[in-house]
C-alpha positions, 0 to 999 in steps of 0.5 A, spaced: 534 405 548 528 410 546 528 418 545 529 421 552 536 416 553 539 418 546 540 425 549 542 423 555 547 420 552 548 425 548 548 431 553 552 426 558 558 425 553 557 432 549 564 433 550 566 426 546 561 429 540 565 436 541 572 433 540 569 427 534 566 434 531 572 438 532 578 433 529 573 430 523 573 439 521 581 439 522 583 432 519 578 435 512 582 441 513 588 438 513 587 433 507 585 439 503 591 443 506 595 437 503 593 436 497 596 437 491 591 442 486 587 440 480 586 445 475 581 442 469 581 445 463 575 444 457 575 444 450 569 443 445 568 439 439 564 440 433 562 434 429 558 435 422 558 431 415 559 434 409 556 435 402 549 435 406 545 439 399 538 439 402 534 439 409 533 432 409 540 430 408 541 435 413 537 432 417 540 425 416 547 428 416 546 430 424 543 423 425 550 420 422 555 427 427 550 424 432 552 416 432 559 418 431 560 421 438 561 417 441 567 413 437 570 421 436 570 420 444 574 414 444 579 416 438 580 423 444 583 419 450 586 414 446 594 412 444 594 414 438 592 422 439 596 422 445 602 420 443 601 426 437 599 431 443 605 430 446 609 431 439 605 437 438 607 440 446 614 438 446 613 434 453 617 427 455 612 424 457 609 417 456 602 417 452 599 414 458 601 419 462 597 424 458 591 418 457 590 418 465 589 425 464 584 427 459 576 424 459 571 425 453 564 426 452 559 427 448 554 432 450 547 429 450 542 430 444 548 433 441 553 432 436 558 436 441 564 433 444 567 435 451 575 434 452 577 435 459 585 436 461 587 436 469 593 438 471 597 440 478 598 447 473 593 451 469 597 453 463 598 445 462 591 443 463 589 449 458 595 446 453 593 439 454 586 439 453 587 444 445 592 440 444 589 433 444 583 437 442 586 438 436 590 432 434 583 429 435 580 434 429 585 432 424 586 424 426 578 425 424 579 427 418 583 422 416 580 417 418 574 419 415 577 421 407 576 415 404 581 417 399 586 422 398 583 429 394 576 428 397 571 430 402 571 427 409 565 423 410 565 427 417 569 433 421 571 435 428 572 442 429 574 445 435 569 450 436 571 452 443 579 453 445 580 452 452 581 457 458 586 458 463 582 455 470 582 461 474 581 457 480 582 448 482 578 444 481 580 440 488 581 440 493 574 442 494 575 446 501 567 448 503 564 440 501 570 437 505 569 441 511 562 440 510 563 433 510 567 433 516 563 438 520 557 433 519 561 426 518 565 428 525 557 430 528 554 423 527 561 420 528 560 423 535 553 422 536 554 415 535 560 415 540 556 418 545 551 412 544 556 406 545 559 409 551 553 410 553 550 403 552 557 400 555 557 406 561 555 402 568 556 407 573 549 411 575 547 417 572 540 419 575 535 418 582 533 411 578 540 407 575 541 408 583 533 405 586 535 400 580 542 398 582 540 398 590 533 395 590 531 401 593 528 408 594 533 415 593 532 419 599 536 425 596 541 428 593 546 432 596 551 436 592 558 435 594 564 441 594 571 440 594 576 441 599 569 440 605 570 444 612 567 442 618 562 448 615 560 447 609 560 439 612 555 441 617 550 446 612 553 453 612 549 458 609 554 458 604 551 452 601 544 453 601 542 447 596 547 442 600 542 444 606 536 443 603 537 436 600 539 435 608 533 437 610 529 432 605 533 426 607 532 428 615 525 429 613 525 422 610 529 417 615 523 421 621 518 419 617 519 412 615 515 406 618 519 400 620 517 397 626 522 401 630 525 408 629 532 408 626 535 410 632 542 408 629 545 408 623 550 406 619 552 411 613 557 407 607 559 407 601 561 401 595 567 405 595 572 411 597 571 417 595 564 418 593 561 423 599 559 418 605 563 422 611 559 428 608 553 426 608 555 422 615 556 429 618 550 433 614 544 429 617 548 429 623 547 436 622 540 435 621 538 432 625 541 436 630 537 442 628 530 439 630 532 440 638 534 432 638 541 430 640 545 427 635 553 422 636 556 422 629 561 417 630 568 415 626 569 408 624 573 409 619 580 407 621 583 407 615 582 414 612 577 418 616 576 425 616 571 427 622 577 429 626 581 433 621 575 436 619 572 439 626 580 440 628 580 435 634 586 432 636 590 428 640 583 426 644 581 418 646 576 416 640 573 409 638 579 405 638 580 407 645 573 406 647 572 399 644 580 397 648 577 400 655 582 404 654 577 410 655 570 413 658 565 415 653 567 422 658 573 422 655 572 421 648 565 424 646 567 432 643 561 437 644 561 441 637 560 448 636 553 446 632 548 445 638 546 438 641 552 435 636 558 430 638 563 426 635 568 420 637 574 421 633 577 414 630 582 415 636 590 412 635 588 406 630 592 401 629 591 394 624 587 391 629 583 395 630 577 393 626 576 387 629 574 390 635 567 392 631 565 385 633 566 385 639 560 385 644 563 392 646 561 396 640 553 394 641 554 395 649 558 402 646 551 404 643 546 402 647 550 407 652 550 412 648 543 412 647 542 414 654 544 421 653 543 421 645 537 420 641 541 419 634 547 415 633 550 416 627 556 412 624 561 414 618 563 407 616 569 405 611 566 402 604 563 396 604 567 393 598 574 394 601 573 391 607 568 388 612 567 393 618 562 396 614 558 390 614 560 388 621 557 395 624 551 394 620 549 389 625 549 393 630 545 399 627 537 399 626 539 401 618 544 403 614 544 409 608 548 407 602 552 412 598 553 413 591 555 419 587 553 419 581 558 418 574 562 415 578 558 408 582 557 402 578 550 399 579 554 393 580 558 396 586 551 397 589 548 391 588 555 387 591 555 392 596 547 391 598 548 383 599 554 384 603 550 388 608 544 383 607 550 378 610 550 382 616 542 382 617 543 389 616 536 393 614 538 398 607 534 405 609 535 408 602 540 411 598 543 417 597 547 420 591 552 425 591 552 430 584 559 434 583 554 439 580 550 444 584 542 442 582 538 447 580 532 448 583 528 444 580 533 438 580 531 438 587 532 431 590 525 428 591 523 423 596 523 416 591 519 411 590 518 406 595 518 409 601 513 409 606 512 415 610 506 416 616 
């Protein structure tokens, strides 16, 4: 992947980097708000020889204090000096209850020791780490008399007494929301990466010509809950008109050897936008002064007659049982030089009518009173009769709306209309968004164009 698909990735899924982002901040919160508070308390040792009578004995006093440090520091945190800071306290622990919460170190290139003390309450942290300061400075000095009535060789004073913590040293409430802020940002980020890598429906004009093999004539934005209206451009819809226009634009100029007189408009799968487009070229077209029939061949859910609120008129089924005349099934729309043939009254047999002679024989008549022919067939996967009117068509347009289409969908579907013989115009793709302007569809590659 390179720059530009990490932030489309990141800009597609920016919903999955908000939520990662948001659950890493509240569960850094929630730890911090659980967690039980630590206060840390510090009291200082000094540690100095004795009988030092000239500067340099002094001197070699200090290199002495110096080494001694650090065996001062293992005497703070041992057995002995607990079990005497716990006499000192009254408390009714173990020595190793008080060993687990007492550190000690040397402060570098000095001969000062820390002793730190941590407790759930400040009072205890500031009694522990003196106490045990404490205990230490006498078991140094017993240690280091050799005999009873002289000088110790070296002493631990405490040179600072521990203060009562104002504040716990954890949780630590600003790094751990920081931590999740950005551990929950790059966790999001990375989700929004895979998903992206693992997504196989198409989000751009290119995924679509990739998965087609073939050009994009345009992009339509698609509304919920459509009318016969906004369907057929109402001026509601500028954006919707415009991309129709384009497309109309496209098919008209497109060279292959005889005009597509007769088109099929399908879909890999229901609910991507085909009778939408079906009746928005229709419109087109028809606005150019030529005169146009959109037909509804699809039996199983068509929404042509609902949309235009005909019923209870003969349609396709009909006509292809010999049941109707085009007379009685053509329905002149309100939109000038636009008619359509509804599905009729279908039944489960009416699809194998589309292999009958008298669906082409149908068409070639209805070229006699009409320039176009457009037919709103069912998905191409979910049965054959796409496939099957392709045959008796000049090209046909396959729909696919964006985030929602696979590119496997088209490929399949693109065979299966090859089965048929069937000529793939181009692609158009439907967008659950209003493009801006300079989103406006453009005609793709590919496309041939006198």
């Amino acid at each position: 992947m390179d720059i530009r698909e990490y932030f489309s990735a990141w800009r597609r899924h920016w919903v999955t980097i908000v939520l990662c982002t948001v659950l890493a901040v509240g569960a850094a919160g929630a730890v911090s708000a659980l967690s039980q508070p630590t206060y840390v308390a510090t009291a200082r040792l000094f540690i100095s020889t004795t009988g030092a009578g000239s500067i340099s004995d002094a001197y070699q006093g200090s290199l002495f204090s110096t080494g001694r440090v650090a065996s001062y520091a293992g005497l703070a945190v041992g057995k002995q000096v607990a079990e005497r800071a716990i006499d000192e306290l009254g408390l009714n622990v173990p020595p190793e209850s008080v060993m687990s919460r007492v550190t000690a170190a040397a402060v570098t290139g000095s001969v000062l020791l820390d002793v730190t003390a941590s407790d759930s309450d400040a009072a205890a942290a500031r009694d522990l780490a003196n106490a045990v300061a404490s205990q230490t400075s006498q078991l140094v000095q017993e240690l280091e008399t050799a005999q009873a009535g002289q000088l110790p060789a070296a002493t631990a004073t405490v040179a600072d007494f521990a203060d009562l913590p104002v504040a716990p040293s954890s949780p630590r409430w600003g790094r751990n929301l920081v931590f999740g802020l950005f551990g929950g940002l790059i966790l999001g980020l990375a989700t929004a990466v895979g998903r992206s890598a693992l997504d196989s429906t198409v989000h751009t004009d290119d995924d679509i010509a990739a998965g087609a093999a073939g050009p994009v004539l345009g992009v339509v934005p698609r509304q919920e809950d459509a009318n016969a209206d906004s369907l057929l451009l109402g001026s509601s819809f500028p954006t919707a008109e415009e991309a129709f226009r384009e497309i109309r634009t496209v098919i008209l100029a497109l060279r292959t050897g005889t005009p597509p007189r007769t088109m099929v408009v399908a879909a890999p799968t229901v609910g991507t936008g085909s009778t939408t487009v079906a009746a928005g070229l229709a419109a087109a077209l028809a606005d150019t002064g030529r005169s146009v029939a959109l037909i509804d061949a699809d039996f199983r859910g068509g929404r042509l007659p609902t949309l235009f609120g005909i019923g209870g008129v003969p349609g396709l089924s009909e006509l292809l049982r010999g049941k109707a005349t085009l007379d009685d099934a053509v329905v002149p729309t309100d939109r000038d030089n636009l008619s359509i043939i509804g599905t009729g009254v279908a039944t489960e047999s009416s699809s194998a009518l589309f292999g009958r002679v008298t669906m082409n024989e149908m068409v070639k008549q209805l070229h006699e009173y009409f320039e176009f022919v457009i037919i709103d067939a069912p998905p191409v996967l979910c049965s054959a009769d796409a496939a099957v009117l392709a045959g008796v068509a000049d090209g046909v347009l396959l729909v696919a709306l964006l985030g929602s289409t696979t590119s496997a969908d088209l490929t399949h579907s693109v065979g299966k209309l090859g089965l048929s013989g069937a000529s793939v115009l181009g692609c158009v793709a439907t967008s659950h968004r209003r493009r801006r302007q300079h989103d406006a569809p453009q005609v793709r590659r590919g496309l041939r164009t006198g």
